[in-house]
ChimeraX commands (.cxc) that place a marker at each C-alpha (Angstrom):
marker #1 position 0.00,0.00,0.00 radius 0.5
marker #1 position 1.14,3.06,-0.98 radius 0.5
marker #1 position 1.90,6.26,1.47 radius 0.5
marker #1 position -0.87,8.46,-0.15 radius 0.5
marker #1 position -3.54,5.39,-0.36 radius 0.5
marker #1 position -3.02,4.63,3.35 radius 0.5
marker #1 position -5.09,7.45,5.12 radius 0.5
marker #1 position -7.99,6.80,2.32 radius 0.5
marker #1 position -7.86,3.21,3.38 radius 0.5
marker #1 position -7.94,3.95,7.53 radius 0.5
marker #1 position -10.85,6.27,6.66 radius 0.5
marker #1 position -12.70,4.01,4.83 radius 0.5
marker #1 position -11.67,1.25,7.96 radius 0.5
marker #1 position -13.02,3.87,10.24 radius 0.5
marker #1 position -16.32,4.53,8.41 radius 0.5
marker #1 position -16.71,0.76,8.12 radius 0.5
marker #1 position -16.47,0.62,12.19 radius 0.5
marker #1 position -18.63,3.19,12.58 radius 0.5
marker #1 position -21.94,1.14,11.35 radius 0.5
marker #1 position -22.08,-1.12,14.37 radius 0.5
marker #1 position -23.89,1.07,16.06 radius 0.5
marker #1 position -20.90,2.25,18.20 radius 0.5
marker #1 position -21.78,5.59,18.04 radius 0.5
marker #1 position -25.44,5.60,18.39 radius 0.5
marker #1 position -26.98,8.27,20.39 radius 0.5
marker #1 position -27.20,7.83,23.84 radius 0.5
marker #1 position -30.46,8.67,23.47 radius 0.5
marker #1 position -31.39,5.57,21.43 radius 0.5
marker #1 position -33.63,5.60,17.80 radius 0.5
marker #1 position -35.73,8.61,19.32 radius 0.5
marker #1 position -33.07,11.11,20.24 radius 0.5
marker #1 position -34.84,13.57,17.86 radius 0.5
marker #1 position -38.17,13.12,19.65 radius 0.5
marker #1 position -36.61,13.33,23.38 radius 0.5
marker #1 position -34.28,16.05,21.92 radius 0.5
marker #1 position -37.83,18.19,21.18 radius 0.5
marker #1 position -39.38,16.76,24.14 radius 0.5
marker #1 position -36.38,18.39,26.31 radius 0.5
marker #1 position -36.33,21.70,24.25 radius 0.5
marker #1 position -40.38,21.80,25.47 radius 0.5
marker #1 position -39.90,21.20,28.31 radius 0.5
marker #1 position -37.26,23.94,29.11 radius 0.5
marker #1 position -39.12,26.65,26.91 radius 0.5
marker #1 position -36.84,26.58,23.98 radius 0.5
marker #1 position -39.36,25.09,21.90 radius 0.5
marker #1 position -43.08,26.35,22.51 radius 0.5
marker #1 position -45.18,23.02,23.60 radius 0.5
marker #1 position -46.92,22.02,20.32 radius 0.5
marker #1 position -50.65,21.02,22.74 radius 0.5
marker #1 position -50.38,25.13,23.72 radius 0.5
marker #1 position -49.50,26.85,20.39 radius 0.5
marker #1 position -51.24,30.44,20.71 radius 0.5
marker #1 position -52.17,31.88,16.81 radius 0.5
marker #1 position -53.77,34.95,18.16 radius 0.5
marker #1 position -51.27,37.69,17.62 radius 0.5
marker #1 position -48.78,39.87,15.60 radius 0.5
marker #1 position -45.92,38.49,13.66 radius 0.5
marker #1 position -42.95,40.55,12.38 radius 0.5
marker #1 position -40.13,40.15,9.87 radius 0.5
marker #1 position -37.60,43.01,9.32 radius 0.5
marker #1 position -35.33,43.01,6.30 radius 0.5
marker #1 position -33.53,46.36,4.76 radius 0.5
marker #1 position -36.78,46.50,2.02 radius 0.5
marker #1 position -39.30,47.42,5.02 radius 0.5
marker #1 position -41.45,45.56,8.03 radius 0.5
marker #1 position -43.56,42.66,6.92 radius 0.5
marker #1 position -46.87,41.92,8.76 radius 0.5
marker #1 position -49.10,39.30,9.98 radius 0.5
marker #1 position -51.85,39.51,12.13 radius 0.5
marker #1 position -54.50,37.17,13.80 radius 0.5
marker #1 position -57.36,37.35,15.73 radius 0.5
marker #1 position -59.32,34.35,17.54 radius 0.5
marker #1 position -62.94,34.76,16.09 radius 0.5
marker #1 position -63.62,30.91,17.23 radius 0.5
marker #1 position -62.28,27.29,17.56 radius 0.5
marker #1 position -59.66,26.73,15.50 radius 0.5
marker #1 position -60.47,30.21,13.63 radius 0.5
marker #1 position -59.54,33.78,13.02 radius 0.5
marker #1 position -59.48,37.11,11.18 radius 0.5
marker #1 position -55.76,37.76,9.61 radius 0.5
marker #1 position -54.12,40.56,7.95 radius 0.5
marker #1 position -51.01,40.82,6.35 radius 0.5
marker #1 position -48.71,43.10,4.94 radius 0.5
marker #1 position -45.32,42.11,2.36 radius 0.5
marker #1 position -43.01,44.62,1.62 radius 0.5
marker #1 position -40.49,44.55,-1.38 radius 0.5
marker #1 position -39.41,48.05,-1.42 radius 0.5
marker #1 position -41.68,51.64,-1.11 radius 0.5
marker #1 position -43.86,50.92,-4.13 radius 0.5
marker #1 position -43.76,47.17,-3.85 radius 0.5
marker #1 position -46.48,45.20,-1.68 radius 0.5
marker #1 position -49.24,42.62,-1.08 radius 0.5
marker #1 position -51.43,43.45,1.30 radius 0.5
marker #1 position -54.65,41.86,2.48 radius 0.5
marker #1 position -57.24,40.68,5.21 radius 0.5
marker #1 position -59.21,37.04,5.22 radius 0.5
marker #1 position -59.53,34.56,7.14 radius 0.5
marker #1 position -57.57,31.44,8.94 radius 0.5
marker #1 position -58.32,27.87,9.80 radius 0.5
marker #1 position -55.35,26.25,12.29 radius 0.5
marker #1 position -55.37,22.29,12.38 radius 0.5
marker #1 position -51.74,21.35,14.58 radius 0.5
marker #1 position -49.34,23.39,12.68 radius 0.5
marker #1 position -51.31,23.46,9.70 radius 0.5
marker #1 position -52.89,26.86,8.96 radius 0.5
marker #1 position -55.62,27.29,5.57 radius 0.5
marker #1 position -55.51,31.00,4.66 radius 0.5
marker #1 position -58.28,32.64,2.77 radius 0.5
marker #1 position -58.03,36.17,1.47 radius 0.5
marker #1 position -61.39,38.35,0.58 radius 0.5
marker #1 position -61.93,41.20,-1.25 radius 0.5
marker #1 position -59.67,41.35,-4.28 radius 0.5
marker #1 position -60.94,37.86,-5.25 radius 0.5
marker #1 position -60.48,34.34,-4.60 radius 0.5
marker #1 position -56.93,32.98,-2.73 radius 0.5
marker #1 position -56.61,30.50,-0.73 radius 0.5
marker #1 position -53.19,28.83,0.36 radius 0.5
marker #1 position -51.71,26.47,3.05 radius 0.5
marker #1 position -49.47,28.05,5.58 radius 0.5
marker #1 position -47.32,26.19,8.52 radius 0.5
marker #1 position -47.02,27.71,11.83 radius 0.5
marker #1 position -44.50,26.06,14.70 radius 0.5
marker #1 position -45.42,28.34,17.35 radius 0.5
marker #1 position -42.87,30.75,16.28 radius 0.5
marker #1 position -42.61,31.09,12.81 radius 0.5
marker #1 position -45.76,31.45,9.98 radius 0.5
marker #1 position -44.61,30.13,7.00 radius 0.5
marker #1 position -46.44,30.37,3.57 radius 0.5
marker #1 position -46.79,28.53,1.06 radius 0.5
marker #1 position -44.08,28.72,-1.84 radius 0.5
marker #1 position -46.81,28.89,-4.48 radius 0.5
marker #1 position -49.65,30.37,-4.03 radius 0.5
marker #1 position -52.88,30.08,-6.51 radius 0.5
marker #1 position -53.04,33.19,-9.22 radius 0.5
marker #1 position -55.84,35.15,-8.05 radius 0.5
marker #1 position -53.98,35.92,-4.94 radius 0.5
marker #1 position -51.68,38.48,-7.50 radius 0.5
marker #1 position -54.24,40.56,-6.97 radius 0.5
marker #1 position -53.35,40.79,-3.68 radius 0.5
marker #1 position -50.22,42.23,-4.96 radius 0.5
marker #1 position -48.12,44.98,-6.45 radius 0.5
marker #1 position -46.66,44.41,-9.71 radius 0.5
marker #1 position -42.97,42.39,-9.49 radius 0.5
marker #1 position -44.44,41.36,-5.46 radius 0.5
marker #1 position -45.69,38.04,-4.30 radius 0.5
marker #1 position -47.20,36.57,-0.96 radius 0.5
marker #1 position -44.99,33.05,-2.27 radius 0.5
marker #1 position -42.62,31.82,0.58 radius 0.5
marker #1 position -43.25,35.04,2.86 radius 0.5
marker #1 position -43.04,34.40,6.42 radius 0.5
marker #1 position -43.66,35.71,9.66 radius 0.5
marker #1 position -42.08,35.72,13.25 radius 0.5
marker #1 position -44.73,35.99,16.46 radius 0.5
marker #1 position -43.71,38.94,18.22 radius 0.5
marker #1 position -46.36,39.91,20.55 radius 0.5
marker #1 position -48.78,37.08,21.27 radius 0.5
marker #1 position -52.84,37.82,21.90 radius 0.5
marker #1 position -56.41,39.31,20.18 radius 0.5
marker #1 position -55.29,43.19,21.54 radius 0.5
marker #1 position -51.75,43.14,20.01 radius 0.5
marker #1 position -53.03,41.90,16.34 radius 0.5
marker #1 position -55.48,44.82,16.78 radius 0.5
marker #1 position -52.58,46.92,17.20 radius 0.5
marker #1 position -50.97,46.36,13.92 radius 0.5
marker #1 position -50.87,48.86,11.35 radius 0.5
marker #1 position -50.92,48.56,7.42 radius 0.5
marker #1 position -50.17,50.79,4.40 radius 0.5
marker #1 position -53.23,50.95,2.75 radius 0.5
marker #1 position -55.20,49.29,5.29 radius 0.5
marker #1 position -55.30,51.48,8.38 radius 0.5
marker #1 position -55.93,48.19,10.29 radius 0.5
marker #1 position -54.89,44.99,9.29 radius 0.5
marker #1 position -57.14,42.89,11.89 radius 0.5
marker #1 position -60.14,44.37,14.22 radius 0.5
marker link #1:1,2 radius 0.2
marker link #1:2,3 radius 0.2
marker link #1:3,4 radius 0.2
marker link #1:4,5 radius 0.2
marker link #1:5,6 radius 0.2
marker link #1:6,7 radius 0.2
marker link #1:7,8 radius 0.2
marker link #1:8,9 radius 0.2
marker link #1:9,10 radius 0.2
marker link #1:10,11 radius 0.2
marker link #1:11,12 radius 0.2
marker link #1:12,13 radius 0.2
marker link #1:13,14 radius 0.2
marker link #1:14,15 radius 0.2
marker link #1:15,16 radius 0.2
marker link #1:16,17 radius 0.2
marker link #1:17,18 radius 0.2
marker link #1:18,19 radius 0.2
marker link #1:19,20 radius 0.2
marker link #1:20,21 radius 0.2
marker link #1:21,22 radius 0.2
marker link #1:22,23 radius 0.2
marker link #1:23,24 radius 0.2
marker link #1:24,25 radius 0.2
marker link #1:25,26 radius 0.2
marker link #1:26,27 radius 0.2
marker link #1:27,28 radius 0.2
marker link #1:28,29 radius 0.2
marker link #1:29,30 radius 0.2
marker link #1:30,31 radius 0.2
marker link #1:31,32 radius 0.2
marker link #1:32,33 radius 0.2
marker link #1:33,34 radius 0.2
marker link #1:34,35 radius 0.2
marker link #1:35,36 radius 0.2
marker link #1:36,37 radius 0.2
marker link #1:37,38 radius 0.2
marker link #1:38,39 radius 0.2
marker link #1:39,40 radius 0.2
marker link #1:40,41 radius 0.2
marker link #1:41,42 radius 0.2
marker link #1:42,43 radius 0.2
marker link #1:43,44 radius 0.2
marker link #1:44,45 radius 0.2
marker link #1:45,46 radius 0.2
marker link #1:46,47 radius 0.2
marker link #1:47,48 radius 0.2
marker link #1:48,49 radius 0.2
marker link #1:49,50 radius 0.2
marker link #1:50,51 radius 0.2
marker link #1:51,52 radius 0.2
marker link #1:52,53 radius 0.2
marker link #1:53,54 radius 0.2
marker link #1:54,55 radius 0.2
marker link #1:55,56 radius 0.2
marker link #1:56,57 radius 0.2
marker link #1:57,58 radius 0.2
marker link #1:58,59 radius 0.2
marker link #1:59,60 radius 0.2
marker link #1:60,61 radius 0.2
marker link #1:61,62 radius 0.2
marker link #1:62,63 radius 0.2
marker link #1:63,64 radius 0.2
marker link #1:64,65 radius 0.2
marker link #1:65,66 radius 0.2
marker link #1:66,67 radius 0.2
marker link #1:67,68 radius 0.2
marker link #1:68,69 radius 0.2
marker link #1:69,70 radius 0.2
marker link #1:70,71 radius 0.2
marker link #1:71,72 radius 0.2
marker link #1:72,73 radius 0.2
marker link #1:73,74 radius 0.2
marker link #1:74,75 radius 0.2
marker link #1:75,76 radius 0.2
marker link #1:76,77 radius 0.2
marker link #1:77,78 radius 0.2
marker link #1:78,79 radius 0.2
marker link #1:79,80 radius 0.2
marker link #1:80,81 radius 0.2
marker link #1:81,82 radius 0.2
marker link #1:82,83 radius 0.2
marker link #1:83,84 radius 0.2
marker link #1:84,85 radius 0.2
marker link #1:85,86 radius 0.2
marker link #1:86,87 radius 0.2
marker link #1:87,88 radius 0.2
marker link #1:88,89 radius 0.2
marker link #1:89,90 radius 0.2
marker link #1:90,91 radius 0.2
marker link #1:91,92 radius 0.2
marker link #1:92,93 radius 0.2
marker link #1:93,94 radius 0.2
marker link #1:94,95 radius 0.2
marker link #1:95,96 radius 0.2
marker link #1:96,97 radius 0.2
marker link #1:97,98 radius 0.2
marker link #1:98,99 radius 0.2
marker link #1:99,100 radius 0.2
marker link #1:100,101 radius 0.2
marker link #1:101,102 radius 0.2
marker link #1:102,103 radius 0.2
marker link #1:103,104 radius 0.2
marker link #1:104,105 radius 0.2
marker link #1:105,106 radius 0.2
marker link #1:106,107 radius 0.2
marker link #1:107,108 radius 0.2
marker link #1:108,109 radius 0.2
marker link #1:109,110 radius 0.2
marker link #1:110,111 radius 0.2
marker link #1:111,112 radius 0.2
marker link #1:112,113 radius 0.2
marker link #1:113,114 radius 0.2
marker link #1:114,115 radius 0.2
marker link #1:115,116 radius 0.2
marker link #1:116,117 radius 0.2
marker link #1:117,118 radius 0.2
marker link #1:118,119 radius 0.2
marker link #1:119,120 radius 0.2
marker link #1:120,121 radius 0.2
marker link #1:121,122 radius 0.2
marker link #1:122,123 radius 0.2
marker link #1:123,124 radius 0.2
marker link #1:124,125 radius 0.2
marker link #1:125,126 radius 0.2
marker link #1:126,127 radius 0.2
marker link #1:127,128 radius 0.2
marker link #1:128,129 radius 0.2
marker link #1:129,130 radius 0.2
marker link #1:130,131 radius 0.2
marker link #1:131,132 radius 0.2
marker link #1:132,133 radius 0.2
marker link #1:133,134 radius 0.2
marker link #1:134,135 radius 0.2
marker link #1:135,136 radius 0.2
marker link #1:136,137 radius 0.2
marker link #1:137,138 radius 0.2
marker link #1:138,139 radius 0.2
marker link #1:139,140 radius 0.2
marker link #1:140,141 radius 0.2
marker link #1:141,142 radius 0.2
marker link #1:142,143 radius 0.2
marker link #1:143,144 radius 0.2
marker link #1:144,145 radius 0.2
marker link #1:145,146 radius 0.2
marker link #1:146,147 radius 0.2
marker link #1:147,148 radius 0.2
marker link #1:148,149 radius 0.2
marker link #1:149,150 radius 0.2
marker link #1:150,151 radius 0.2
marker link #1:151,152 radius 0.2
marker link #1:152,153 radius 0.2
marker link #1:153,154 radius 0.2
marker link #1:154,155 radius 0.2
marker link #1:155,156 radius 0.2
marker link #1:156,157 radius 0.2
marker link #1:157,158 radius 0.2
marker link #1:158,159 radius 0.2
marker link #1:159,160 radius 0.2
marker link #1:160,161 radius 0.2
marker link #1:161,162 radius 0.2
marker link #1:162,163 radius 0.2
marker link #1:163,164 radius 0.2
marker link #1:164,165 radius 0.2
marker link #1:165,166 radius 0.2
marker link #1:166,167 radius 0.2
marker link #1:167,168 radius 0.2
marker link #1:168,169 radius 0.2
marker link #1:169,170 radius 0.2
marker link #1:170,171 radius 0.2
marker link #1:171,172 radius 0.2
marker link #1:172,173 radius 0.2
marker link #1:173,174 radius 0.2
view
């Protein structure tokens, strides 16, 4: 064996040994479940049973504040507004509704026409859909799109959403 094949052989050797399960987690086949389980329990994780929607999300980027809002109208359901920005001219902007199944949330805009998308929310971050349905363009300022936006809770609860502010809706949830 050559000098320069050697250390390609031990690492392949090494690789090899690896697949016994000598380095398995201590944790066992569930460390990623008992890894989330821990994170809950300490409050780095928000417990998925007590995930509060009601509320006003955030994102700040050098192109302006994006928007989210939600207020608990019943079970499972609430009155949303949003707000994208893409630069001074560039928006979508929009109120609806929301339906919230685990960390699944249904969004339906009204006013400008039909759009309705899937949305994912972990309790910390609202995430939408990377493509959305065409009618909800009209949502939308030319070269702007609600695709892939998201949205960080910032200030949980029905009077907070209330509090947020859009461009050319005063209001983005009562």
């Amino acid at each position: 064996m050559t000098r320069r094949a050697f250390p390609i052989f031990a690492s392949c050797v090494l690789l090899a040994g690896c697949s016994d399960g000598a380095l398995t987690s201590s944790f066992g086949s569930d460390a990623g479940a008992t890894l989330d389980a821990r994170a809950v329990e300490t409050g780095v994780l928000p417990n998925p049973e007590n995930i509060a929607f009601a509320g006003r999300f955030e994102t700040r980027s050098d192109l302006g504040i994006d928007k989210f809002c939600a207020v608990k109208t019943g079970a499972n359901r609430f009155d949303i507004g949003f707000l994208a920005v893409f630069g001074p001219e560039s928006t979508c902007e929009g109120t609806g509704t929301a339906s919230v199944q685990g960390d699944a949330v249904k969004i339906a805009l009204n006013g400008k026409g039909n759009c309705t998308f899937a949305a994912r929310y972990d309790g910390i971050e609202l995430r939408f859909a990377g493509a959305v349905e065409s009618g909800c363009a009209r949502y939308c300022s030319e070269k702007a799109s609600l695709s892939g936006t998201h949205y960080f809770m910032i200030e949980p609860g029905d009077n907070a959403a209330r509090n947020t502010l859009g461009r050319e809706i005063e209001r983005l949830c009562s």
